[in-house]
C-alpha positions in Angstrom: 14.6 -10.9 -15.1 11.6 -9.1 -16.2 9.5 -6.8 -14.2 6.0 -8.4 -15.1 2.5 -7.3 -13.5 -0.8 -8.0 -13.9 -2.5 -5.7 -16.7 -5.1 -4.6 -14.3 -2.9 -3.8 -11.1 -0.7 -2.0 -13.3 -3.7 0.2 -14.7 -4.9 0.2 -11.0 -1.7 2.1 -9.8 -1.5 4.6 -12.3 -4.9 5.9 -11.2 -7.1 4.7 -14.2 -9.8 3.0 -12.0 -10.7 0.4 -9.8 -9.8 -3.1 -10.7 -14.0 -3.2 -12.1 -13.6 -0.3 -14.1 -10.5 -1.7 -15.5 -12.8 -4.7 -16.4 -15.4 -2.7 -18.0 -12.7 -0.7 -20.3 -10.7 -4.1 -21.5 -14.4 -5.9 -21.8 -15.2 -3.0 -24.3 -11.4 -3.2 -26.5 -10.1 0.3 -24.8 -6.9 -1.2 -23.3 -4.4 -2.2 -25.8 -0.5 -3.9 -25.1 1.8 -3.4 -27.9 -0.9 -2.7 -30.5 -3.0 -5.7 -29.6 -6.6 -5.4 -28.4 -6.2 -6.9 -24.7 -8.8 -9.2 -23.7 -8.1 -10.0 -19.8 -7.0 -8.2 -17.2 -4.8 -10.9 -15.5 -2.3 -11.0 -18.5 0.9 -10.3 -17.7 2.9 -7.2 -18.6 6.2 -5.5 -18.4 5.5 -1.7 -18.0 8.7 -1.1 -18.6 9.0 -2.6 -21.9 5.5 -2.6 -23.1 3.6 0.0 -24.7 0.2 0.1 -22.7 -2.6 2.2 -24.2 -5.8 2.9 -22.5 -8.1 5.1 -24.7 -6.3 7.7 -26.3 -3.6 7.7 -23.6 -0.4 5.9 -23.7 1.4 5.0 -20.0 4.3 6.2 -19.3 6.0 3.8 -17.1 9.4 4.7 -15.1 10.8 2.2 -13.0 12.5 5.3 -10.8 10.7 8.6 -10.7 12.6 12.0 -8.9 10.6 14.8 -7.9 11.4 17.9 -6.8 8.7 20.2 -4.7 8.1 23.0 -3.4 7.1 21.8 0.0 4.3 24.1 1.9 4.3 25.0 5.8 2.2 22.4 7.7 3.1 19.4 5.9 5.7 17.0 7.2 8.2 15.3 5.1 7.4 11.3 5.7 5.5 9.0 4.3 2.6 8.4 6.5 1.6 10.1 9.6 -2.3 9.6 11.6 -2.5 12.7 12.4 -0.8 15.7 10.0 -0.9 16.0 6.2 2.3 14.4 4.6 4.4 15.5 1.0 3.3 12.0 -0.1 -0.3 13.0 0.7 0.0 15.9 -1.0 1.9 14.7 -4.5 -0.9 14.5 -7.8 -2.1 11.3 -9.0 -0.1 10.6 -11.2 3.2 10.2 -8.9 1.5 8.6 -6.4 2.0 4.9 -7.8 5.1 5.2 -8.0 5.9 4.7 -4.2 8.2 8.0 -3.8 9.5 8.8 -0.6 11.4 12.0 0.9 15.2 12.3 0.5 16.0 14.4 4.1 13.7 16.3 5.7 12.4 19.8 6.5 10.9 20.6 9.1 7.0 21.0 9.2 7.2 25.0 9.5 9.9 25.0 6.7 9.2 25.2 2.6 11.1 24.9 0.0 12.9 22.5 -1.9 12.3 18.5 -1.3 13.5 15.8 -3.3 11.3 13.1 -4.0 12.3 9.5 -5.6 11.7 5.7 -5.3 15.6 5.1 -6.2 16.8 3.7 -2.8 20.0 3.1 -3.9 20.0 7.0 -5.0 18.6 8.3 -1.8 20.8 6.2 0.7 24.3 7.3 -1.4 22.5 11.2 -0.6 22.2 10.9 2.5 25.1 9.7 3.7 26.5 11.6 6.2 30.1 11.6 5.0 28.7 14.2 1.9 28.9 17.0 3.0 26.9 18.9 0.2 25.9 22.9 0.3 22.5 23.5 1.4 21.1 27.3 0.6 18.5 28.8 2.7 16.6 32.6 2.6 15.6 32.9 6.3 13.8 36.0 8.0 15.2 36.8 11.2 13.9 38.0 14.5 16.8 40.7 15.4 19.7 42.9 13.8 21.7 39.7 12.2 25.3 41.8 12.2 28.6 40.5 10.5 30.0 39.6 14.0 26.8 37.1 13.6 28.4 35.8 10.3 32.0 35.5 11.4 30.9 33.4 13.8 28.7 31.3 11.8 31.9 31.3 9.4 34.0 29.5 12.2 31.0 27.2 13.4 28.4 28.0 16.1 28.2 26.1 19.7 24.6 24.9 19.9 22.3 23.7 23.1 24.1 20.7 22.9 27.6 21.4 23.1 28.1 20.0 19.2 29.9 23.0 17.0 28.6 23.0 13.9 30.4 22.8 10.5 31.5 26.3 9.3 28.5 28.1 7.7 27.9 30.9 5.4 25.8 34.1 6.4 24.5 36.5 3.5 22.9 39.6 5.4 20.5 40.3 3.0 18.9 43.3 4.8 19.2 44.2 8.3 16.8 46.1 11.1 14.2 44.6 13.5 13.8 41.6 11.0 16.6 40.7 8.9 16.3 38.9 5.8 19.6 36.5 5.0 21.2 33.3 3.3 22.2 30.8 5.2 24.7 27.9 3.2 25.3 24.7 5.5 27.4 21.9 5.0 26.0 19.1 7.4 22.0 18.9 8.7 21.6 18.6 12.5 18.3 18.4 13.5 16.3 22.1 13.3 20.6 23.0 12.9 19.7 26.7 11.5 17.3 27.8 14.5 19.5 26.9 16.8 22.6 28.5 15.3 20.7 31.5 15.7 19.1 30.8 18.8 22.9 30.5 20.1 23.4 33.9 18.6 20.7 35.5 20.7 18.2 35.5 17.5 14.7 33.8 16.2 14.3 32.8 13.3 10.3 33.5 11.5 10.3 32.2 8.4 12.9 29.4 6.3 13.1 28.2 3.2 15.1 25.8 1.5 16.3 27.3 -2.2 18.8 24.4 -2.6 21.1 21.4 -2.3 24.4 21.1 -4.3 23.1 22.2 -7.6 20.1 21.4 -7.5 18.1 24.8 -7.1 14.5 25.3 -6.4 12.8 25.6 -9.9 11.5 29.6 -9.5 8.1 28.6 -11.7 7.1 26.1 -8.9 4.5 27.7 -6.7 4.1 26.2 -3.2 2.7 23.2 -3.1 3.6 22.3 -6.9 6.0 19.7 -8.1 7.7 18.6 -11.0 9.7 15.8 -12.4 13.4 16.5 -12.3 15.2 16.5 -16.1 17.7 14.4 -17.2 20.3 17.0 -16.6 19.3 17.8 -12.6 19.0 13.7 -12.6 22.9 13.0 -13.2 24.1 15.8 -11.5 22.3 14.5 -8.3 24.0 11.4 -9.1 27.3 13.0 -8.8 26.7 14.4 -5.6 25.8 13.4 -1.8 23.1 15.5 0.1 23.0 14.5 4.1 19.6 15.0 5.9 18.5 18.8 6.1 17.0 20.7 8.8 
């Protein structure tokens, strides 16, 4: 079955204008579908299939969209909230039609890498919690974070709950007052690298999320920044499961 829209709605949600302006640009022979001159905004379209020029622009229509950012401190991964600023709130323009929604979570204090999509199907297989896919974090720790620390993140921590984690990986990076590590986790219990440290006597300052299977955080992306994942990061994802992070 087709995907058909209304000309104008379709315009409308990529962030040309309101439905008026719309009006005004087909009334003046701006807007053109397949070649042809459009003369109402009601006609019906398939953005997929169509080629839909406005001006000197052509659309580019994607029925699924992946994005990867950089998320910043302060923001919270999810779609709406009434009171804090969300990674949907923050995307550009141009993604924002496209209905894109969080795959896992970090937590509002936490940066880093975020996945982004409107594939449901995609972000449901990701998540499920019987993938067990490698999640890389640089952490700065308050405390001397010692190789005892990582031998016993190796065979799984006890945390405030009684659960023992999955075994983890533990880079010391630099140690003194405030280490600096990599922490590699297999699963994503809520706030799950805090409080392995927390149950190791230790705070942790600062986290962020460098990756998740193979999927690494691109090093050009400053915070707040996003881009469109390639073709190539696209079908490795699909190989792979990522569960819900931190």
């Amino acid at each position: 079955m087709r995907n058909t829209q209304r000309l104008d709605k379709v315009l409308s949600n990529f962030g040309y204008g309101t439905r008026k302006e719309i009006k005004d640009y087909i009334k003046a022979g701006t807007v053109k579908v397949d070649g042809i001159v459009a003369k109402d905004g009601g006609l019906h379209v398939d953005p997929e299939s169509s080629v839909i020029e406005i001006g000197c622009e052509t659309l580019k229509y994607r029925k699924y969209v992946y994005v990867m950012m950089n998320k910043p401190a302060g923001v919270v991964s999810a779609t709406f909230d009434n009171k804090l600023k969300t990674v949907v709130d923050i995307l550009p323009e141009e993604f924002k039609c496209f209905d894109l929604f969080p795959v896992g979570r970090l937590d509002i204090d936490t940066e880093g890498l975020l996945l982004m999509t409107n594939d449901g199907r995609l972000a449901h297989e990701l998540l499920s919690p019987k993938k067990h896919v490698p999640k890389r974090y640089y952490a700065l720790i308050a405390g001397n974070v010692t190789e005892d620390d990582a031998d016993r993140f190796k065979k799984g921590v006890t945390l405030d709950d009684g659960y023992r984690t999955l075994p983890a990986g533990l880079e010391i990076i630099r140690q003194g007052e405030h280490s600096e590590v990599e922490v590699v986790i297999m699963e994503g219990k809520f706030h799950q690298i805090k409080r392995m440290f927390e149950a190791v006597g230790k705070k942790v300052k600062y986290l962020r999320r460098m990756a998740m299977g193979g999927l690494k955080l691109d090093e050009n992306l400053q915070t707040g920044e996003c881009r469109e994942l390639t073709a190539e990061e696209i079908n490795m994802l699909k190989g792979q499961g990522i569960d819900e992070s931190i």
